[in-house]
C-alpha positions in Angstrom: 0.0 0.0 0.0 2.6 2.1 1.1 4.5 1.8 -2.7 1.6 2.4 -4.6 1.0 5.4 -2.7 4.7 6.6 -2.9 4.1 5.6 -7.3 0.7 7.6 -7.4 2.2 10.5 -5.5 5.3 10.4 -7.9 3.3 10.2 -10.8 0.6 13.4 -9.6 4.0 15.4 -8.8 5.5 14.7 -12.7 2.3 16.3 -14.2 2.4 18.8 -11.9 5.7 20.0 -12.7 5.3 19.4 -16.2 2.2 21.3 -16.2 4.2 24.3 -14.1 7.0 24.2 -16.9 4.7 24.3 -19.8 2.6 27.2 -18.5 5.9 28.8 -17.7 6.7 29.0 -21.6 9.5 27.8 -23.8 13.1 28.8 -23.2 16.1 26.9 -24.1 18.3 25.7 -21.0 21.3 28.2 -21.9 18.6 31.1 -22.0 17.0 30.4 -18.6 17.1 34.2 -16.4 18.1 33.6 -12.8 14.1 33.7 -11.8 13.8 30.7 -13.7 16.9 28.5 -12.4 15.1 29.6 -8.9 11.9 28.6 -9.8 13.2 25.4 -10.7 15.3 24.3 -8.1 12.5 25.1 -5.6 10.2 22.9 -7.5 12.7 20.4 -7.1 12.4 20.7 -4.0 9.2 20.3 -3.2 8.9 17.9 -5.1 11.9 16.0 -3.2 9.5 16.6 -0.1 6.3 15.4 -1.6 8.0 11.8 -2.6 10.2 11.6 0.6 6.8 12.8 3.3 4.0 10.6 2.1 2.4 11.6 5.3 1.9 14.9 4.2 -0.8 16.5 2.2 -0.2 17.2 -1.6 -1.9 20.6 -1.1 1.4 21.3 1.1 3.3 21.1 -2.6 0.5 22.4 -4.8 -0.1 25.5 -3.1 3.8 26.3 -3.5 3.9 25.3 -6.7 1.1 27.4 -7.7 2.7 30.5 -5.7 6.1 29.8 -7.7 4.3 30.0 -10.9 2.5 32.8 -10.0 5.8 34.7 -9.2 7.2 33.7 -12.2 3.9 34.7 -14.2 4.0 38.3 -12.6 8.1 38.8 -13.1 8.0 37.9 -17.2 4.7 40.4 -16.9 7.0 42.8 -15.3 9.7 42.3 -18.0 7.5 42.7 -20.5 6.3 45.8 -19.6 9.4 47.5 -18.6 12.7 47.2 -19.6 14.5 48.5 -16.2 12.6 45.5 -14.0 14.4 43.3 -16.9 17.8 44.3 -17.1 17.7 44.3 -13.2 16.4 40.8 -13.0 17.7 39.1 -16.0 20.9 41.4 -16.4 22.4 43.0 -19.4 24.7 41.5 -21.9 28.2 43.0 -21.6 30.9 43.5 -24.8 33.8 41.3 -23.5 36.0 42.0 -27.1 35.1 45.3 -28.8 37.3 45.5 -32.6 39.8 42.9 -31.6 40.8 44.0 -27.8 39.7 42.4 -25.1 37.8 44.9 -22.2 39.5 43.7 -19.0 37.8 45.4 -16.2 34.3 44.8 -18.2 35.0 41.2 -17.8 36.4 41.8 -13.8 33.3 43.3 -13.6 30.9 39.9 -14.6 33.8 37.9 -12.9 34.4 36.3 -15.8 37.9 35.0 -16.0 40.3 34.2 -19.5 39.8 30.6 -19.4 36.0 30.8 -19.6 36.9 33.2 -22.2 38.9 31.1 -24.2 36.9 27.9 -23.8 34.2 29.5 -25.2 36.2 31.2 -28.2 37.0 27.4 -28.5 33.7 26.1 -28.7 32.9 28.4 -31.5 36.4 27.5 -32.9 38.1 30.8 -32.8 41.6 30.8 -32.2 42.9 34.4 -32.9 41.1 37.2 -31.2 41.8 39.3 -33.8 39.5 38.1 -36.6 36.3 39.5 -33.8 34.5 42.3 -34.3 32.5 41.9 -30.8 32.0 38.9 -28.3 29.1 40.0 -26.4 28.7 38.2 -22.6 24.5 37.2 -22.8 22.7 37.4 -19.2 22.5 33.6 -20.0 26.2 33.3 -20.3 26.3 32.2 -23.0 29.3 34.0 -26.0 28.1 35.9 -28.7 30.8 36.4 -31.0 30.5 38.2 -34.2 33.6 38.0 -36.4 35.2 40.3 -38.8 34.6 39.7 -43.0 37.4 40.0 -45.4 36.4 43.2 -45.9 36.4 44.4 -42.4 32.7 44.2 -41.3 30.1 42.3 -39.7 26.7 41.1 -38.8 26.7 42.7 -35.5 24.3 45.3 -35.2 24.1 47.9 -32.1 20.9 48.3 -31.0 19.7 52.4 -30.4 16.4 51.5 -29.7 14.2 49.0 -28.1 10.8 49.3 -27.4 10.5 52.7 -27.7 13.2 53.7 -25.9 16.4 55.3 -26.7 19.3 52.8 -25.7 22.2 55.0 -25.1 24.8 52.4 -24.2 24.0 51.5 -28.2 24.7 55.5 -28.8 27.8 56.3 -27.1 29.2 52.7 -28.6 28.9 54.6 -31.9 30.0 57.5 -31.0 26.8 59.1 -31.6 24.1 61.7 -29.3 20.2 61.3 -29.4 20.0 64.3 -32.0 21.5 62.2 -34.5 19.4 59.7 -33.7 16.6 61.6 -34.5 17.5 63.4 -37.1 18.3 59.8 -38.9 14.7 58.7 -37.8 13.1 62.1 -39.2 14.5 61.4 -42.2 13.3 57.9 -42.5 9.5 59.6 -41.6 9.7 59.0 -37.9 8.4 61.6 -35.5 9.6 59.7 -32.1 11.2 56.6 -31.0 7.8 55.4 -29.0 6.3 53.7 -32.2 9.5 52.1 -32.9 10.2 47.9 -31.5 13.6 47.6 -32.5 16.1 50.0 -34.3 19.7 48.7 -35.1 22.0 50.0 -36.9 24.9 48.3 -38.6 28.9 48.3 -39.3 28.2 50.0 -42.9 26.1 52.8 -40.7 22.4 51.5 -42.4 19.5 51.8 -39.9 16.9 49.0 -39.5 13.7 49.3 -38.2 10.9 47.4 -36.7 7.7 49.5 -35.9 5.2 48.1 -33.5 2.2 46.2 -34.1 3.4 45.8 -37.9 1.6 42.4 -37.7 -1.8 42.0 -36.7 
């Protein structure tokens, strides 16, 4: 009696979880935020002291469970809606190489060390740091790198606005103020930034543009 109960128990838990994770949304592994790794290692757990406790109630893990979710519900709702709450919680992404040279007090800063450095130039077999244009640290930590064309450019694109707001890190990595900014949007038939998603602009200096609610 005491086994099936421990199996049936097991069993409710496993589509519990599973029911948590898939409400939760799809993210890879490597792109879980720091909520989400918390979220899931208290499931687990609970879930440890549902199976090892069979003399306690399941409502003692469901109710939890449902708080976690709800937490994790109101935080991506929180993201969403503004971009400070998100860089606070899931943290920025931070330019490790910029044009070749490595930034060592950006990467003091993350506490990121050479040999994490180097195993993951590795991993995306690059050798010589020289060949990349930027290697950009994700809040995942995961490397981005973007490496330099015969010709001297790249695919990596500085973002100047997300959202609808002016990202001035993206600005002053150009070299460029707000007034250019809008001068360049002006001229492409853009009053403001509010109506814009996503504005990048690229290593030849060409703007692109992603207004809002293009799709509906």
């Amino acid at each position: 009696m005491v086994i099936f109960e421990l199996i049936i128990r097991t069993v409710i838990t496993y589509f519990f979880i599973l029911i948590v994770f898939r409400l939760m949304g799809k993210r890879e592994i490597g792109e879980l935020s720091v909520m989400d790794l918390v979220v899931f290692i208290m499931l687990a757990e609970i879930a440890i002291f549902l199976i090892e406790k069979p003399e306690a109630s399941l409502w003692q893990a469901v109710i939890p469970m449902a708080v976690l979710l709800l937490i994790q519900w109101g935080s991506a709702l929180l993201s969403l809606k503004s971009k400070r709450f998100r860089d606070w919680f899931d943290g920025k992404p931070s330019i490790l190489i910029r044009n070749g040279k490595i930034d060592e007090r950006e990467m003091r800063r993350q506490r990121y060390n050479f040999s994490d450095l180097l195993m993951q130039l590795r991993e995306q077999e690059v050798q010589d740091i020289k060949v990349i244009d930027f290697a950009i640290l994700e809040p995942s930590g995961k490397l981005s790198v973007f490496k330099k064309g015969e010709d001297g450019s790249s695919d990596y694109a500085v973002v100047l606005i997300e959202d609808g707001h002016v990202q001035y890190n993206g600005l002053r990595s150009i070299e460029k103020s707000k007034e250019w900014l809008m001068n360049e949007l002006k001229q492409k038939g853009y009053v403001d930034s509010s109506n814009i998603s996503l504005c990048t602009v690229n290593s030849d200096g060409d703007l692109s543009i992603d207004e809002k609610n293009e799709i509906k």
